[in-house]
Kinemage of the C-alpha trace (Angstrom):
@kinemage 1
@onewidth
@group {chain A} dominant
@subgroup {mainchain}
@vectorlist {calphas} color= white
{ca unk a 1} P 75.481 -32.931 -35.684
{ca unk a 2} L 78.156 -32.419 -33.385
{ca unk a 3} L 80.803 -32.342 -35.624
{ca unk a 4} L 79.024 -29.891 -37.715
{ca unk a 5} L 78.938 -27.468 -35.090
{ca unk a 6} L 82.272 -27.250 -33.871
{ca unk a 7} L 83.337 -26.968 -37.388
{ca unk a 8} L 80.909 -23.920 -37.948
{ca unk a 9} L 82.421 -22.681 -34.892
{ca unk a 10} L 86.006 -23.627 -36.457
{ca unk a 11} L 84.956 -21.789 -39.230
{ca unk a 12} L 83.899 -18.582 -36.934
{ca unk a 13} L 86.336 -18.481 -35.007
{ca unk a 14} L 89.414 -18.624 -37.663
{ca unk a 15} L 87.413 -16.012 -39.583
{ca unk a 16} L 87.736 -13.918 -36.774
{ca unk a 17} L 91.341 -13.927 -35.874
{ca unk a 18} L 92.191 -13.556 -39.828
{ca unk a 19} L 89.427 -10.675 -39.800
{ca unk a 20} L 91.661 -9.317 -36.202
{ca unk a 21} L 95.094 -9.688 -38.131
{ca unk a 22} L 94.142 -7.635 -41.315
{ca unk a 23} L 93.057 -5.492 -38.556
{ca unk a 24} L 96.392 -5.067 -36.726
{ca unk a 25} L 98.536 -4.694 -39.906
{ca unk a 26} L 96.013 -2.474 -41.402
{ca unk a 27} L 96.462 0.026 -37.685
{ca unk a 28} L 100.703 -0.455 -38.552
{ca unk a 29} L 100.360 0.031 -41.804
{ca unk a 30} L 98.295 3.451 -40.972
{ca unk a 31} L 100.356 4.256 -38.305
{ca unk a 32} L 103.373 4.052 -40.027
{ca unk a 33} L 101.832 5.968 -43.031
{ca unk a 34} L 101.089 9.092 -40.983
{ca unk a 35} L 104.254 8.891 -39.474
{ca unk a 36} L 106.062 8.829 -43.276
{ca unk a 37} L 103.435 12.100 -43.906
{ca unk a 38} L 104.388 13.680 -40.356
{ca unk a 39} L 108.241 13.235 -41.111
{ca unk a 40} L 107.712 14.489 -44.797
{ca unk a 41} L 105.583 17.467 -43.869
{ca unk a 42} L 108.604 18.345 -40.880
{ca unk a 43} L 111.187 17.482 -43.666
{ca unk a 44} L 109.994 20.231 -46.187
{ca unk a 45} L 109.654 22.624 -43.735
{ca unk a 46} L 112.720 22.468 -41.748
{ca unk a 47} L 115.394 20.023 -43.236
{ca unk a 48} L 114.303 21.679 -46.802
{ca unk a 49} L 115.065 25.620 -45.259
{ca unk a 50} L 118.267 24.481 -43.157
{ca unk a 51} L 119.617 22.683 -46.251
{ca unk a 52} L 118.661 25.227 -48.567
{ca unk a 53} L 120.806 27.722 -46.804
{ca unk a 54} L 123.622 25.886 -46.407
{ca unk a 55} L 123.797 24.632 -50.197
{ca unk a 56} L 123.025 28.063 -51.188
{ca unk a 57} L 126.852 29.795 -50.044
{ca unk a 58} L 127.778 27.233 -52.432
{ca unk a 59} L 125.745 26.442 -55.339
{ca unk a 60} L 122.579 28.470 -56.961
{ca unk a 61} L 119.818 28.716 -55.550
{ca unk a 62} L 118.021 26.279 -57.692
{ca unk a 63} L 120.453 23.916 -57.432
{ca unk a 64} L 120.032 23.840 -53.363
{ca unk a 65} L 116.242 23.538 -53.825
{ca unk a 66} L 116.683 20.340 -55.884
{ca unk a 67} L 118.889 18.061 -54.012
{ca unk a 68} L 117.002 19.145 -50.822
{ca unk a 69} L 113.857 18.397 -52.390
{ca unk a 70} L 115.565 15.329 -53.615
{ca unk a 71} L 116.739 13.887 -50.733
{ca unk a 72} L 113.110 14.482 -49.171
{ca unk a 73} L 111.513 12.808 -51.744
{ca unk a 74} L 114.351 9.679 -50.932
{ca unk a 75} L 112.974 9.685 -47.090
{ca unk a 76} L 109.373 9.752 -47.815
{ca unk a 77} L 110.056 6.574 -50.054
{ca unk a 78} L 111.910 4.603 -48.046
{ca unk a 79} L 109.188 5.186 -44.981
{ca unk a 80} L 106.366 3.919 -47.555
{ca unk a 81} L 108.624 1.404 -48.400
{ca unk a 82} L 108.390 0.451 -45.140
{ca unk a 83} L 104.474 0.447 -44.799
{ca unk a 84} L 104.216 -1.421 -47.880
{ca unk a 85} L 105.918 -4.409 -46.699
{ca unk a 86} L 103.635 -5.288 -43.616
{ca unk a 87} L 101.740 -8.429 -44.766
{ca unk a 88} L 99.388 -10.905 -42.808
{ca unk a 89} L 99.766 -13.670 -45.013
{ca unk a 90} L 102.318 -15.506 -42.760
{ca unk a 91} L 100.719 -14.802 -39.751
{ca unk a 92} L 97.422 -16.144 -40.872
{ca unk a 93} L 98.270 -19.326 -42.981
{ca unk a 94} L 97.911 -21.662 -39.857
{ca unk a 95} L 94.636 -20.169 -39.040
{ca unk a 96} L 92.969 -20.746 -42.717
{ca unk a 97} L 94.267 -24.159 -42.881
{ca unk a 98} L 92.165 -24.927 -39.584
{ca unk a 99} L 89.314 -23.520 -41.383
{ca unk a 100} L 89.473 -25.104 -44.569
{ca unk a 101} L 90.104 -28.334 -42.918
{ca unk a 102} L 87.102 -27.789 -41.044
{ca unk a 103} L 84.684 -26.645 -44.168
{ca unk a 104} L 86.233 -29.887 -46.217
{ca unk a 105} L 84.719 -31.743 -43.171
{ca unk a 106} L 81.347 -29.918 -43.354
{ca unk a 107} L 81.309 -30.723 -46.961
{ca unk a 108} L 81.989 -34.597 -46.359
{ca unk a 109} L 79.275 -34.762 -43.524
{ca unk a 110} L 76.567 -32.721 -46.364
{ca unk a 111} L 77.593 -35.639 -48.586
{ca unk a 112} L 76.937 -38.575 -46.624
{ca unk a 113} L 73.964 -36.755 -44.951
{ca unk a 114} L 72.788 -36.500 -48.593
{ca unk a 115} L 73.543 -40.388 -49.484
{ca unk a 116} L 71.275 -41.451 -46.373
{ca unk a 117} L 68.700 -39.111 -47.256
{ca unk a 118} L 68.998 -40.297 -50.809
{ca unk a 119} L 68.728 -44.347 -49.732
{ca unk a 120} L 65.504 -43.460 -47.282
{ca unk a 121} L 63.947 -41.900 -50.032
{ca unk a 122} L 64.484 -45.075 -52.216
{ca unk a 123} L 63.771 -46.628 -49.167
{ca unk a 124} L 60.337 -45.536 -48.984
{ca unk a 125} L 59.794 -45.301 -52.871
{ca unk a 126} L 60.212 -49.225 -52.930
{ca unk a 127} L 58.065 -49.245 -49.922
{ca unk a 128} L 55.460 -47.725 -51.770
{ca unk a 129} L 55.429 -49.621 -54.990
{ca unk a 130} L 55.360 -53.329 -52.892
{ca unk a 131} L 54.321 -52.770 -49.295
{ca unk a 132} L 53.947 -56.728 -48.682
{ca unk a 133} L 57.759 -57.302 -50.139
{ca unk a 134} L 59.538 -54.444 -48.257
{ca unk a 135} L 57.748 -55.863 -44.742
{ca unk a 136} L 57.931 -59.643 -45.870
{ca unk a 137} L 61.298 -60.278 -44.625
{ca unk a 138} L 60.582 -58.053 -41.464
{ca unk a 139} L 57.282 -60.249 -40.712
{ca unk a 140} L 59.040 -63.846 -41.521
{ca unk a 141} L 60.617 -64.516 -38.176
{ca unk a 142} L 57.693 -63.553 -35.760
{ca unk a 143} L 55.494 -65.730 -38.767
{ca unk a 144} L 57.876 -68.554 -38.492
{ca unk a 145} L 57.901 -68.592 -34.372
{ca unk a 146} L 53.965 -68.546 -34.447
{ca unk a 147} L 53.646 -71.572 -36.899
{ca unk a 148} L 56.268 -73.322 -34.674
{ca unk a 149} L 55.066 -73.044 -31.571
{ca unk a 150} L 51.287 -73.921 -32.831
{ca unk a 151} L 53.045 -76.852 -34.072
{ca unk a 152} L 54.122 -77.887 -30.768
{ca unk a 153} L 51.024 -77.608 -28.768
């Protein structure tokens, strides 16, 4: 029974530090996110109108829209690129190896707890059918030291 609690807490506990590491990389991966929308919302407004003005002594005014709208587009990418590649898988492998190990030794302990309680119930099944023969061999050594010792009195 011991074992089966400190493997439920095994369980617990590795549950919760892979629940706290989605957790953490879920607060970078947000962070970083708003920081991507921040630096696009600042690069449309300013980069976009500085740009434009300079591109525009030289080239159309559509033309200056486009590769400033471009290159925006390039550094909003690059920063959810950057989001995007924030995983916990590494960080949590060692953790869910711990817990499986410690479920596949819940699930051994259910099994043998289920093969005893299996052989007491045939136990007491063969009990039941022949209560003489399932005491008989339990009863033959007290029987036996009674008969011997009335022999030798």
């Amino acid at each position: 029974m011991n074992r089966l609690s400190r493997n439920i807490s095994i369980i617990l506990r590795s549950e919760r530090l892979i629940a706290q590491r989605h957790l953490a990389v879920l607060r970078r991966q947000t962070g970083l996110m708003a920081a991507a929308g921040i630096a696009a919302a600042v690069g449309l407004i300013m980069l976009n109108l500085a740009a434009y003005f300079a591109l525009s002594t030289s080239l159309s005014p559509a033309a200056s829209a486009l590769i400033v709208a471009l290159v925006n587009l390039a550094l909003t990418a690059l920063l959810i690129g950057l989001a995007a590649k924030s995983t916990v898988g590494e960080e949590t492998t060692a953790v869910a190896e711990v817990r499986d190990m410690a479920i596949e030794d819940i699930e051994a302990e259910l099994r043998v707890a289920v093969e005893e309680a299996k052989a007491a119930s045939e136990a007491l099944k063969s009990m039941a059918r022949d209560p003489f023969g399932a005491l008989a061999p339990a009863m033959v050594g007290p029987i036996a030291k009674a008969v011997v010792k009335a022999m030798t009195k």
